[in-house]
N, C-alpha and C positions, 0 to 999 in steps of 0.2 A: 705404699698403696698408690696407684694409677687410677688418677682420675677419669673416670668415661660416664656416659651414658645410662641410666640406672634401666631404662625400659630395654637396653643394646648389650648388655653385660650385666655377668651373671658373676654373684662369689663364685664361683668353681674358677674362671675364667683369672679370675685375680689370682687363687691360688697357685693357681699353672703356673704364671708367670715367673712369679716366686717358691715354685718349688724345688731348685737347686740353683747354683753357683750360675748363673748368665752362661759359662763356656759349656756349663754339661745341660743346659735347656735341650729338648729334645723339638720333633718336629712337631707331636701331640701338645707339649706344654704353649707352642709360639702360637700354633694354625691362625686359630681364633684372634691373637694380635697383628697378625701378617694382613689379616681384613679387615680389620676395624681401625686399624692405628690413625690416629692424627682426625682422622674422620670422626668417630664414636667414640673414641677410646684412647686415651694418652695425649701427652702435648711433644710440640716437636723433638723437646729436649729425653723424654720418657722414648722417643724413634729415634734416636737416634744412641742412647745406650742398648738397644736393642736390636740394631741395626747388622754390625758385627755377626753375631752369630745368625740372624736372617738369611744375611747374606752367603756364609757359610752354610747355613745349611736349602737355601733355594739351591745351591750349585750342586750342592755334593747326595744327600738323601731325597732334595723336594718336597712340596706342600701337600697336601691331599689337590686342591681346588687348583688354577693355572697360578700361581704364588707370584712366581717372577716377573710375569707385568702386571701384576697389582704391585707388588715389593716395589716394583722399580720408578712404577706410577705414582706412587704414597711420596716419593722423593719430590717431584714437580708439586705436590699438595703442601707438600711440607716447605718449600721455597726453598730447593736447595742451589737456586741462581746467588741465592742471599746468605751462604754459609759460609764459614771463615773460606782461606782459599787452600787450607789444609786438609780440609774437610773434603772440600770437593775433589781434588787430589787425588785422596784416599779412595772415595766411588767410584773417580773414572779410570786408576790403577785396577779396583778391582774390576768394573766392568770387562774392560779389555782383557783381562784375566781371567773370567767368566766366559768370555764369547770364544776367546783361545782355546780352554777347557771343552768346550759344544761342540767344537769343530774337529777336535782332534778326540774327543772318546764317546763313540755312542752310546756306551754303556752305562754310565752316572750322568746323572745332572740333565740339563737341559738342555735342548736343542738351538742350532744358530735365531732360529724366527722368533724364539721368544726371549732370548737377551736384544736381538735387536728390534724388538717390539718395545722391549720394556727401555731399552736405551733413548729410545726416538719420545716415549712418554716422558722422559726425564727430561728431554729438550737440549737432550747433547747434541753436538754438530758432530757429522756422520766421518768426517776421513778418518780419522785415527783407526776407525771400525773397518771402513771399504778396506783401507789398506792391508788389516791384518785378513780381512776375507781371500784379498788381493795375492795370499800367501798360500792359500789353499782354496787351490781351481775347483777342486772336484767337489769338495763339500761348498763352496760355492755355486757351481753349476747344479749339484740339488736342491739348495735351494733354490734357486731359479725354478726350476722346474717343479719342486713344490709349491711355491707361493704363486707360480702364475695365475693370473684371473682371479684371486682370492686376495682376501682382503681379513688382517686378523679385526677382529671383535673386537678388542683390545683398544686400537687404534681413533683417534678421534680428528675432527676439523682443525684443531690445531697443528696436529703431525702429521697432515697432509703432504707440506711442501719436502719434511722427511720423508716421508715414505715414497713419493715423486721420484725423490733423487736414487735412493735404495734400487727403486724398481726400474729406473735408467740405467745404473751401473751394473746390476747383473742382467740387464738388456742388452748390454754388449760384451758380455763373455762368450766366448766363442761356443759354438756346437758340438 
């Protein structure tokens, strides 16, 4: 059992969690812990055996609600500047693996704006990402041209000077 919040969580919600094997969790059984984790509901070490299949399934099925920058927000809540360095590792493989995934299939998963929304909440340092943008013009230059003048929700004063540098570097991809 997962400790949380009694007035934030519901038995049904505990159930979910535990209602099959972690790898065959569905997107129904997580929803509810994708937005409460660490916050209301669980401790870092309860986010992070949950993490895993999260993460698999923000990329591949999706949340009901925007998942991936809360999912990837819940990381910076959770201190994960402070996690083994195997660990971190692990996130920022997949991260980049995710944002690869967005760029190269519109059809599943998530779009470039919201792994590199949720990347810049985690307070990763942006080349690794530019670079792999760097590799694909076109879906780079959409975003460009989607996110001009716009600003995600998401985004707070602290990911400012990320999000500066973001909107500098596809300020200069060509037209």
């Amino acid at each position: 059992m997962i400790d949380g919040c009694s007035c934030c969580t519901a038995p049904s919600d505990h159930a979910d969690v535990h209602a099959a094997p972690l790898r065959e969790l569905n997107v129904d059984q997580l929803q509810y812990f994708v937005v409460s984790a660490v916050f209301t509901w669980g401790t870092v070490e309860d986010f992070k055996h949950f993490l895993p299949r999260m993460f698999e399934l923000t990329a591949t099925d999706g949340f009901v609600i925007p998942a991936t920058e809360t999912l990837y927000g819940r990381l910076a809540y959770a201190e994960f500047a402070t996690w083994p360095p195997a660990e971190q590792e692990a996130v920022r493989v997949f991260s980049l693996a995710h944002l690869h995934s967005a760029l190269v299939d519109d059809e599943d998963g998530d779009d470039p704006e919201a792994v590199l929304t949720g990347v810049m909440l985690m307070g990763e340092e942006l080349t690794p990402y530019l670079a792999l943008l760097g590799e694909h013009p076109e879906e780079a230059a959409i975003l460009r041209d989607r996110c001009a003048g716009w600003r995600n929700g998401y985004l707070t004063e602290e990911t400012r000077p990320a999000e500066q540098r973001l909107d500098d570097w596809l300020s200069r991809l060509p037209n």
